[in-house]
C-alpha positions, 0 to 999 in steps of 0.5 A: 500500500506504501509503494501504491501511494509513493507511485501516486505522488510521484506521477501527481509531481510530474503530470502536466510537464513529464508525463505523456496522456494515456500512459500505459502502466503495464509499459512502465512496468515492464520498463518500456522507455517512455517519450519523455523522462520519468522520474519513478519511486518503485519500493515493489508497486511494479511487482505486486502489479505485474503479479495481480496483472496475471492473475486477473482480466484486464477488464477487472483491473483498468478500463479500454483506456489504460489510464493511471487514473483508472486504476481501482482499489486493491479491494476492487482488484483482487475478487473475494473467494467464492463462499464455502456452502457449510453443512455442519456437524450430523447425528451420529449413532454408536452401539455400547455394550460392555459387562458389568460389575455391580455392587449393591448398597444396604438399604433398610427393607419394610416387608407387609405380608401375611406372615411377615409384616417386619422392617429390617435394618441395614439389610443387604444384597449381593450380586449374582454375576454368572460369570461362570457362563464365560467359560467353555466349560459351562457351555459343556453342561445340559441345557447350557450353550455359549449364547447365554453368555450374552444374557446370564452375566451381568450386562448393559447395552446402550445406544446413544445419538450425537451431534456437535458433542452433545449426546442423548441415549437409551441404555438396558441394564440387566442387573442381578441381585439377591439377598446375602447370606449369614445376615444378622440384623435388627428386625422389628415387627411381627413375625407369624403373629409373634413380636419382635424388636431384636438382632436376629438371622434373617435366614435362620440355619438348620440347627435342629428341630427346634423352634423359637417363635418369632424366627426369621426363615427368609430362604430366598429374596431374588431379583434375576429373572428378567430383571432390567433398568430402562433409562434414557439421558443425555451427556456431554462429549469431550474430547481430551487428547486426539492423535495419529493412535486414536482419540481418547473421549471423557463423557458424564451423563445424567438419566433417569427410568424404571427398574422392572423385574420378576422377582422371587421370595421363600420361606420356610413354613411356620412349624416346618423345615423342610416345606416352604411358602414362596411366590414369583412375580409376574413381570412388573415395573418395580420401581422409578429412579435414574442415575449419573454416569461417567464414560472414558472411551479410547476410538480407532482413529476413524472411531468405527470402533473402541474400549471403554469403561463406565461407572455408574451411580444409581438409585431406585425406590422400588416395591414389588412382592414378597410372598403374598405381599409386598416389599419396599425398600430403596435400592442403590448401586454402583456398576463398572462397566468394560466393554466395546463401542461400535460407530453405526452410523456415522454421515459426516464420515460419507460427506461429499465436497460441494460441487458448487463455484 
């Protein structure tokens, strides 16, 4: 812009005595001699002209004339690029499924039956994860093959959408729990018509034909069958370290749903050891809650496939049956979950350029 101007105030000085009409700057430029004496102070004009000459019409640069005094802006002379159509970012679709480790939180449990009308203190639930059906062993057994592998061990799968980071998903939990053996609680109520307010076995062992009235012979509280969360969230996906190796993604979430199940109770009939009372649920929604989630993935560099692990903190006030009456209790748990991503869908990835100028 310097060099422009010097270049004008030169050939202002010189107009009327030095300069002929209709000088033509291309010939200066290229230093053709002029009909008369020039006097020019180039601190690198003739270069940029000569560049932008080459580069553009001469149309868009000087009129028929080729007068200096034609000469158009450097914004006029250089045309702006044509725009680039944006299309942004799209959703996205990933496939999780993982193995889970849970551990489940005591929780004080109020139990309203004929026979039991009782709360217990503390009382507490046990995982049962059936690893055993990763072994090829137990695919072995009657009535045992390698697909159960998917369904008997604790698992979760979740589908979640994505775009522009954030994240919405709808993810299955098949969590499996029952009650813990060898509990000595406080129990406070009646129990087959006999009042109680003691510590006491919940499952009281054999020792003997010989009864204390008011005993606890709760044989089995399980929720295995068909059980499962439902929930549905949203998260946010960050990005903490990207490279020629992969990406490695931090995800926290929030969800909430229903816990339902079929659930099982037993216990030994008054005055007998060996005849039980007992009752399976029929397939219910058991209770409403959600839970907070934190997800850390490693993805392949195209993120068609990766690792990750997920802990996740949840809480459910459930109430289902218990023998010919009901149970109620608040049911928390933390889960760890290992397993693998899978990208389902991805557009952005088969997006093609704009064939537009």
């Amino acid at each position: 812009m310097v060099s422009f101007f010097t270049l004008l105030l030169s050939l202002s000085a010189f107009a009327q005595t030095q300069t002929p009409t209709g000088t033509d700057l291309d010939s200066i430029c290229r230093e053709a001699a002029p009909s008369q004496p020039w006097i020019v102070i180039d601190d690198g004009f003739c270069e940029v002209w000569l560049e932008t000459r080459a580069k553009i019409t001469a149309e868009n640069i000087l009129p028929a004339t080729g007068k200096l005094n034609a000469v158009p802006s450097c914004a006029e002379a250089i045309p702006s690029p044509s725009p680039v159509k944006a299309t942004g970012d799209k959703w996205k679709v990933r496939l999780y499924a993982s193995h889970s480790f849970t551990t489940y939180f005591n929780s004080d449990l109020k139990i309203d039956s004929s026979r039991y009308q009782v709360s217990i203190q503390d009382y507490e639930w046990a995982e049962r994860s059936s690893r055993e059906f990763f072994s090829p062993e137990t695919w072995k057994k009657e009535g045992n093959n390698p697909f159960q592998m998917i369904d008997e061990p604790t698992n979760t799968f979740t589908v979640s959408i994505e775009k522009n980071g954030t994240e919405f998903f709808l993810s299955a939990f098949h969590p499996k729990y029952l009650q813990k053996d060898g509990q000595i609680k406080q129990m406070t109520g009646t129990i087959d018509g006999v009042a109680i307010d003691r510590m006491q076995a919940v499952n009281t062992p054999f020792y003997g034909y010989v009864h204390t009235p008011g005993e606890s012979k709760i044989v089995q509280n399980r929720c295995t069958h068909k059980q499962m969360e439902f929930t549905v969230g949203a998260g946010k996906r960050f990005t903490l370290a990207s490279g020629k190796a992969g990406s490695l993604v931090y995800t926290p979430s929030i969800a909430t749903g229903v816990m339902a199940g079929a659930c099982v109770t037993q216990a030994v009939k008054q005055g007998e050891w060996w005849e039980f009372d007992g009752n399976t649920d029929r397939m219910q929604i058991q209770g409403f809650g959600g839970n907070v989630t934190n997800r850390l993935e490693f993805n392949s560099p195209n993120e068609r496939f990766g690792l990750f692990y997920e802990n996740k903190l949840g809480l459910y006030h459930m109430k289902h049956g218990f023998m010919d009456g009901t149970q109620e209790y608040n049911l928390g748990f933390m889960g760890n979950s290992v397993g693998m991503k899978f990208m389902i869908h991805n557009p952005n990835r088969k997006r093609a350029p704009s064939s537009e100028p």
